[in-house]
Structure formats: structure tokens, C-alpha cells
N, C-alpha and C positions, 0 to 999 in steps of 0.2 A: 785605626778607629777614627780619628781626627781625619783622618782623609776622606774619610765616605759622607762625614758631615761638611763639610769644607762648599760652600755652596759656587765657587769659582771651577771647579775641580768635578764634582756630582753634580751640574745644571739641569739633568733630564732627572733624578730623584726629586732635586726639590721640586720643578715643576710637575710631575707627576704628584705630588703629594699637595700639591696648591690646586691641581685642576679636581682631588675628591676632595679637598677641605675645605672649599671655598664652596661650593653649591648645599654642602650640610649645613654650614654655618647660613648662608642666605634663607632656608626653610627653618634653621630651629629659631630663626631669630624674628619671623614672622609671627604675628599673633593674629590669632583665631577672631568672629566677634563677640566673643565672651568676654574676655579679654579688654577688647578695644570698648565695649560699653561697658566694661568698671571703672578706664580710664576715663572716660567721657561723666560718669557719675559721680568719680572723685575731685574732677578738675571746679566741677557747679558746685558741689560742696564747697570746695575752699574757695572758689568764689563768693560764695552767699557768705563766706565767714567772713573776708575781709571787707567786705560790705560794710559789713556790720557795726 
């Protein structure tokens, strides 16, 4: 079992498993513009606070 993980040993597993993990993670980690203008509407907010 330690061997099939063993990344020296399984090289074509774990790059198999990095070329589908790594393009999900790039899309779920993108925000929408819903999103990106709550962040844009929070960041004036606490601007205007510390303003203040």
C-alpha cells in the first residue's frame, strides 16, 4: 500500500492526479461578478470606516 503512494516509485499516478486536480482547483477558485462586487462593496465600506 506504501508503495502505490510512495511518489519516487508511482510518478505517472501522482502526475495523473495533478494534471485533473489542478485545473478544478483553478475554476472552483475563480469568482463570478457577484462575487467580485461584494468584495469591491466591502473593501469602500471599511474604507469609509477607517476614515472616519
Amino acid at each position: 500500500m506504501l508503495y502505490e503512494l510512495n511518489p519516487l516509485k508511482n510518478w505517472r499516478g501522482w502526475l495523473v492526479a495533478l494534471i485533473l486536480i489542478i485545473p478544478f482547483a483553478i475554476i472552483c477558485t475563480l469568482d463570478g461578478p457577484k462575487e467580485q462586487a461584494a468584495y469591491a462593496e466591502a473593501a469602500k465600506k471599511i474604507q469609509m470606516e477607517r476614515g472616519r
